[in-house]
C-alpha positions as CSV (number, residue, x, y, z in Angstrom):
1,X,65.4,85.9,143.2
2,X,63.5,86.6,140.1
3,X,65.4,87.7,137.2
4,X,62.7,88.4,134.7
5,X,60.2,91.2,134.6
6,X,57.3,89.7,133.2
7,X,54.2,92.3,132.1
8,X,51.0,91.5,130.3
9,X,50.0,94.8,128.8
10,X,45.9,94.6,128.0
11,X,44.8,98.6,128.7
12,X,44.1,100.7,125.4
13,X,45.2,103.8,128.2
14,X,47.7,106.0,125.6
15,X,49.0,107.5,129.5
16,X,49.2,104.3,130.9
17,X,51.1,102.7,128.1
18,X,53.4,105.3,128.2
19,X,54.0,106.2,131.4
20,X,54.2,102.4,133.0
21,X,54.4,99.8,130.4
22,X,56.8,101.5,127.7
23,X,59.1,103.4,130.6
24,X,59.5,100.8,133.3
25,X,60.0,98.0,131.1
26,X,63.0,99.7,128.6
27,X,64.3,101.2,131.9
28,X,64.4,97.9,133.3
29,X,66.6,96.2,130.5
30,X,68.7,99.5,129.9
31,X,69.6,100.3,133.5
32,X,70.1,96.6,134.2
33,X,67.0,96.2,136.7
34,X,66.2,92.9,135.4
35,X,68.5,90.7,133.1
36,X,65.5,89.6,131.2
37,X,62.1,92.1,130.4
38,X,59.0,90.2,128.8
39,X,55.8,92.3,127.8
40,X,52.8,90.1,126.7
41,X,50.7,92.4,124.7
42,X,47.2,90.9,124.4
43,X,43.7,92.4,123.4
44,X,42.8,96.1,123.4
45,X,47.1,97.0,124.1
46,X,47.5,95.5,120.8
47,X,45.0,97.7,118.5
48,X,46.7,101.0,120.5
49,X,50.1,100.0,119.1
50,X,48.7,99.2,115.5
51,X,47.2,103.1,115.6
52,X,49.5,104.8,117.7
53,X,52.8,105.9,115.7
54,X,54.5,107.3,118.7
55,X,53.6,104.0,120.7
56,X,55.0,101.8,117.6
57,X,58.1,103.8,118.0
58,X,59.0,103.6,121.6
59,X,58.2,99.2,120.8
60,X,60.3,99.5,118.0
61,X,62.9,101.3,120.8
62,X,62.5,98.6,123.0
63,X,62.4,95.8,121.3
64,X,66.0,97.1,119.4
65,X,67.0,97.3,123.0
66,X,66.7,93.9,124.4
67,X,63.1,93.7,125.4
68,X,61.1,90.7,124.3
69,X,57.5,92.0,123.3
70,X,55.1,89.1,122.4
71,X,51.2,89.7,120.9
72,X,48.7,87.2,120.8
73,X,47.8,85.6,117.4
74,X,44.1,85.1,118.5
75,X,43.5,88.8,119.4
76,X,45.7,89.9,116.0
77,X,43.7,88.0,113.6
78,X,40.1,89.2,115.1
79,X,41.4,92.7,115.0
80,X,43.1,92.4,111.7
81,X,46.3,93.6,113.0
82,X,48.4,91.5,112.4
83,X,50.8,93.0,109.7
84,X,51.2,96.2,111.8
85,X,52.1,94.4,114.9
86,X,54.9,92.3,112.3
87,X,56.0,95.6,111.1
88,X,56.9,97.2,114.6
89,X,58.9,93.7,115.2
90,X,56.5,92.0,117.7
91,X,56.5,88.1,117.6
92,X,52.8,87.0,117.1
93,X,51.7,83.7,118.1
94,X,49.0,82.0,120.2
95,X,50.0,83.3,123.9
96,X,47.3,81.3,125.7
97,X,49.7,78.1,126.8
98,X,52.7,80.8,126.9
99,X,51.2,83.0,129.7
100,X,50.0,79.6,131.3
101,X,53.7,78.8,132.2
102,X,53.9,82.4,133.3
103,X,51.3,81.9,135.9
104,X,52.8,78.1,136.6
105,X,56.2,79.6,137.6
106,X,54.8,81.3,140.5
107,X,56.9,84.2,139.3
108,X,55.7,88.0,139.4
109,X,53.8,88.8,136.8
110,X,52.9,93.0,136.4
111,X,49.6,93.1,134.9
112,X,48.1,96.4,133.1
């Protein structure tokens, strides 16, 4: 059984963000729906968290909450976001062999 809610988070949508990504995965860890939550933010998800200050807080929420929220280096540095994805506590590093282990584990992986 998998343990491990694994998301990669690439829509800009504000609704989608928070009405999927943001609530399923902090419910998820909270409520104890999976021991382990993982949300791979990569491309256009990234930007909307750099401008968005009420989708920086509820990563910020997350994050102090157990969730592991990861942002591609690549996508960070062309966008020249990096600094404001540091600031809301995201780990940024190149995700490419990271979400190729994903897809090797034949686990589940929630795409949005």
């Amino acid at each position: 059984m998998q343990k491990e809610a694994k998301i990669l988070w690439t829509s800009d949508n504000k609704e989608t963000a928070e009405h999927m990504v943001l609530l399923y995965a902090h419910n998820a860890k909270l409520k104890g729906w999976m021991e382990e939550v993982t949300v791979l933010v990569w491309g256009a998800s990234q930007r909307l968290i750099n401008e968005d200050k009420e989708i920086q807080e509820k990563v910020k929420a997350m994050i102090a909450d157990g969730v592991k929220v990861v942002a591609c280096l690549k996508c960070a540095t062309d966008m020249e976001i990096i600094n404001g994805l540091n600031a809301c506590n995201i780990d940024v590093f190149y995700t490419g062999e990271f979400l190729s282990e994903w897809i090797k584990s034949g686990e589940t992986i929630i795409t949005v």
